[in-house]
Structures are given as structure tokens and as C-alpha cells.
VOGU-3710 file (C-alpha; in Angstrom, 3 decimals, decimal comma):
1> xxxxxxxxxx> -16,528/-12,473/2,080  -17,942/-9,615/4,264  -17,974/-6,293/3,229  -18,348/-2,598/4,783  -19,045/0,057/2,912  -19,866/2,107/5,685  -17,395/5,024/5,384  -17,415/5,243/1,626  -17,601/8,993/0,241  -20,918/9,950/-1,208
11> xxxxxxxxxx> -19,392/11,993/-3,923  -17,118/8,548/-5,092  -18,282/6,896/-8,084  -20,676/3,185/-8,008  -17,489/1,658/-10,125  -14,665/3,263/-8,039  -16,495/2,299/-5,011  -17,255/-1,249/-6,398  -13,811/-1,662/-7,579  -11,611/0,018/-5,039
21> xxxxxxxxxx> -13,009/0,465/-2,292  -15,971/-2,182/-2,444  -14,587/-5,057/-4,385  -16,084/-8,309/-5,172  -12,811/-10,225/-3,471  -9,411/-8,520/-2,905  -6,882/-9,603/-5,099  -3,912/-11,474/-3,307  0,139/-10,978/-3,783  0,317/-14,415/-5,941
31> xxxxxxxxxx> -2,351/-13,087/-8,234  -1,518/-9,148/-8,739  0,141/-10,178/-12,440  -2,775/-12,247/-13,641  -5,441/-10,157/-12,989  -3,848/-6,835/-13,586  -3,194/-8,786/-17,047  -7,010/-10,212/-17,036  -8,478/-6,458/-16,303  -5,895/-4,648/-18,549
41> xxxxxxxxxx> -5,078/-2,286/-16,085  -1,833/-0,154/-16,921  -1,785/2,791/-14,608  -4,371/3,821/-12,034  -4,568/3,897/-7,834  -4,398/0,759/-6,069  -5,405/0,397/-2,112  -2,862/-2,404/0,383  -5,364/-4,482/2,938  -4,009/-5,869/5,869
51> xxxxxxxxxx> -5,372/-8,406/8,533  -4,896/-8,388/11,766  -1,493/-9,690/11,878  0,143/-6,274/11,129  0,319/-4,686/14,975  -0,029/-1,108/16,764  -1,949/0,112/13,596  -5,607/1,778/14,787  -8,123/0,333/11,941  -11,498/2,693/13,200
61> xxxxxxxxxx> -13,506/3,470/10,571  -11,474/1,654/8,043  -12,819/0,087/5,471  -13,354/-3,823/5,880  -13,149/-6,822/3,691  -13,517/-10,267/5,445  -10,309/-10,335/8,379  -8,461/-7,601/5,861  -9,027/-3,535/6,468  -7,686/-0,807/4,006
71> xxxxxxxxxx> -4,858/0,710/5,221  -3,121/2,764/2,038  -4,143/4,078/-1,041  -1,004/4,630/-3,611  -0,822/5,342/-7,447  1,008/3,990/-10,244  0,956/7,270/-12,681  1,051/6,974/-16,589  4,146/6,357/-18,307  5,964/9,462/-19,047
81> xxxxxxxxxx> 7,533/7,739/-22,198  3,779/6,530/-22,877  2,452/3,650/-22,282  5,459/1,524/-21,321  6,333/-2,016/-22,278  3,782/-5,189/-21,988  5,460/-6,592/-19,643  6,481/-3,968/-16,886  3,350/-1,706/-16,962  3,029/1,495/-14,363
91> xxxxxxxxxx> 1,007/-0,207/-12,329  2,831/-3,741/-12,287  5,928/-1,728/-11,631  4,687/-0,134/-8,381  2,688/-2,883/-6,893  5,199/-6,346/-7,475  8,822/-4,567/-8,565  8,889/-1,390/-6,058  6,412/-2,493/-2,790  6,301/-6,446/-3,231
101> xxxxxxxxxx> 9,492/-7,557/-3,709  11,658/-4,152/-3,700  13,517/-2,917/-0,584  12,483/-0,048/1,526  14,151/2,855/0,213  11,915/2,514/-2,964  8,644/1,640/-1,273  7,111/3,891/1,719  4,956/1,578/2,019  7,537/-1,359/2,774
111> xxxxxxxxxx> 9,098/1,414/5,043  6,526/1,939/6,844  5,705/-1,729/7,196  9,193/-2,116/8,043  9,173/0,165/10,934  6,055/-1,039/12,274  7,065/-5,051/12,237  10,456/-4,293/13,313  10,774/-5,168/16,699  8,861/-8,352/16,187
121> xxxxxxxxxx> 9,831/-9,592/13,423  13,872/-8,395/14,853  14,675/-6,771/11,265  17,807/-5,072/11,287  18,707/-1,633/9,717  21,170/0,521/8,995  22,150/4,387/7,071  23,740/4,676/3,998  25,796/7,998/3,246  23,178/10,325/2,147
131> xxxxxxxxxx> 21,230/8,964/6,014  18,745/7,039/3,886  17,520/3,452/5,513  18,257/0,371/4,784  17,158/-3,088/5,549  19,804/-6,446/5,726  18,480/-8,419/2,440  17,470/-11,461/3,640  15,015/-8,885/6,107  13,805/-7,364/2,842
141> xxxxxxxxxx> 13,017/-11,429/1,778  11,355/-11,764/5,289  9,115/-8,620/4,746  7,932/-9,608/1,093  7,477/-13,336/2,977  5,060/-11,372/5,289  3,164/-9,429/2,504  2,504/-12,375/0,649  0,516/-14,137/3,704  -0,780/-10,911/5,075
151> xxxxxxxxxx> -1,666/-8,606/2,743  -3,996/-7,917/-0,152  -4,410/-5,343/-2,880  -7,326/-3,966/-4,777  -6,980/-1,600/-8,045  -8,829/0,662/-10,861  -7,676/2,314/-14,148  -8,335/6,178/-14,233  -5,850/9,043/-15,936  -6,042/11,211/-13,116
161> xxxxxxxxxx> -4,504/8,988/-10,441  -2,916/11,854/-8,378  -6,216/13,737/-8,183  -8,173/11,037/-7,255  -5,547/9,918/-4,788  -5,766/13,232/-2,591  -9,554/13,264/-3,030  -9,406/9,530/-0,732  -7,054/10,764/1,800  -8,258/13,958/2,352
171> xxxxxxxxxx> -12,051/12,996/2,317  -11,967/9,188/2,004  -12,337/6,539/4,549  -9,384/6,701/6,956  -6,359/5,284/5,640  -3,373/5,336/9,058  -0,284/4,218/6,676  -0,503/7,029/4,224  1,981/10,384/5,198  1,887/12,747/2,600
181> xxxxxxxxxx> -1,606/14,972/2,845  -2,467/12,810/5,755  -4,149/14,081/8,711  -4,848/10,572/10,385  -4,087/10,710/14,107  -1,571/7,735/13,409  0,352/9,962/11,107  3,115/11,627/13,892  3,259/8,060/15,211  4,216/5,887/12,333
191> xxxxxxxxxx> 6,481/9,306/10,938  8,869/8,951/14,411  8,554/4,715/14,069  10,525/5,342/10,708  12,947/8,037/11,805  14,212/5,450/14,353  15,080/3,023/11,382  19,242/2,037/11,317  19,368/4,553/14,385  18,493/3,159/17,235
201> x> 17,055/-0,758/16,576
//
């Protein structure tokens, strides 16, 4: 699989770069459990690829992996109540229960997706009480259908997860689907895409 490392940071470490950001192969939805199991990962940062399929999105200067680009960097912090249980570790919790196969009030990334795929993919959305968004369930089935064909993940262990997670946006390669401490000309873009959720589609 083809890989560019061209807009890697300098100051980013051989095994974060080899691991993260310049993996071997990306790991796909149907094997995030095995080899977050394999690795012994428990809490870290993880990075969402998407190919092509996934519209309006600008991908310059994103980092490449075969047809897949790296779109968001998130992080699955340490267990406050230590290390958690076996089977529902941090960072199995964020990447299958919350943006896999959760809904989009507990994901910003499935948001996001959501708001981007909507008009093609003819989701349909409504407000709760409290103005939140939410997506019709068999949608939410529809949008963890897409992930699984279109999307891949890649991950690393480190303690310091939040720190290293600013240090990527702010000086990493560009990453258009993150919002918080992003200044990525998609940002104001995607932010009014999911204000329109359950409003006006």
C-alpha cells in the first residue's frame, strides 16, 4: 500500500510517525478489537482515514495511505477509575462503542460524518429538548454500514493523549474533520453543515 509521509512534523517521534501517522497497513472497522487486543493498547490517540467516497471534504496536504487520507485525530484518555475492565478498554470504548456503532450525540465524529453524508445518503434528523441532534436509528445503522466499507483507523499507546493530540492539530498534517483547536479552512464549513442537523434537512 502507498504511503506519504510528506507532511509529517519533524519534531514527531520515528514510532509515532511509524505507527500513527505512517503505518505499515491501516487497521479496518472489522479488525479494531483484534488488534487493539494483539498490540495491548488501552488508552492512547487514534487517527479515522477515509477514501474517496466521503464527499465535499478538501484532503490537501493530508496525509495518504493507499485510496484512504487522514482526516481526524481523537483520543481515548486513561481510565479515571484506572485501568478499566478487559473487555471495554478506553480506547475500545471510543473507537467501536461511541464512533462505530454509537449514535451521533456521543460521537463528533459520527456528527460530523452525519452532516456531511446527509443529503446523499437522505438521513433524517431531528432535536431533542435540550436542541441536541438526533439521527432516526436505522440512519445511525446506515452510517456505521458506511464506516465499515469506508473508513479505516490507525492507533498508539502514550499517557499524555490530550497533549499529544493538540500538538497534531495545531502543528500536524492537516486534519479538515477536527473542530476544537482547529484552524483548518474547512472548519466554519463543516461547523454550519452540523448546525443545520434536525433543522432544516
Amino acid at each position: 500500500m502507498q504511503r506519504d509521509s510528506t507532511n509529517v512534523p519533524d519534531d514527531l517521534t520515528y514510532s509515532l510517525c511509524a505507527d500513527l501517522l505512517c503505518p505499515e497497513k491501516l487497521v479496518f472497522p472489522g479488525e479494531i478489537k483484534s488488534e487493539v487486543d494483539r498490540r495491548q493498547i488501552r488508552h492512547g490517540v487514534y487517527a479515522w482515514w477515509f477514501d474517496p467516497a466521503l464527499p465535499l471534504v478538501p484532503r490537501d496536504g493530508c496525509l495518504r495511505m493507499g485510496l484512504h487520507d487522514m482526516l481526524y485525530v481523537g483520543i481515548a484518555p486513561p481510565s479515571r477509575s484506572g485501568e478499566g475492565s478487559r473487555r471495554l478498554t478506553p480506547i475500545k470504548q471510543r473507537l467501536l462503542r461511541n464512533h462505530l456503532r454509537g449514535s451521533i450525540r456521543r460521537s463528533t465524529l459520527r456528527q460530523s460524518l452525519a452532516a456531511i453524508l446527509a443529503e446523499q445518503m437522505g438521513f433524517g434528523f431531528c432535536r431533542d429538548a435540550s436542541g441536541k441532534s438526533r439521527m432516526r436509528p436505522e440512519d445511525e445503522a446506515r452510517l456505521t454500514g458506511w464506516m465499515n466499507t469506508h473508513a479505516a483507523v490507525t492507533f498508539i499507546h502514550t499517557d499524555d493523549p490530550s497533549g499529544l493530540e493538540e500538538a497534531l492539530i495545531r502543528n500536524g498534517p492537516p486534519l479538515p474533520l477536527n473542530l476544537s483547536m482547529s484552524r483548518h479552512s474547512f472548519r466554519d464549513t463543516l461547523s454550519a453543515l452540523r448546525r443545520r442537523l434536525g433543522r432544516e434537512l
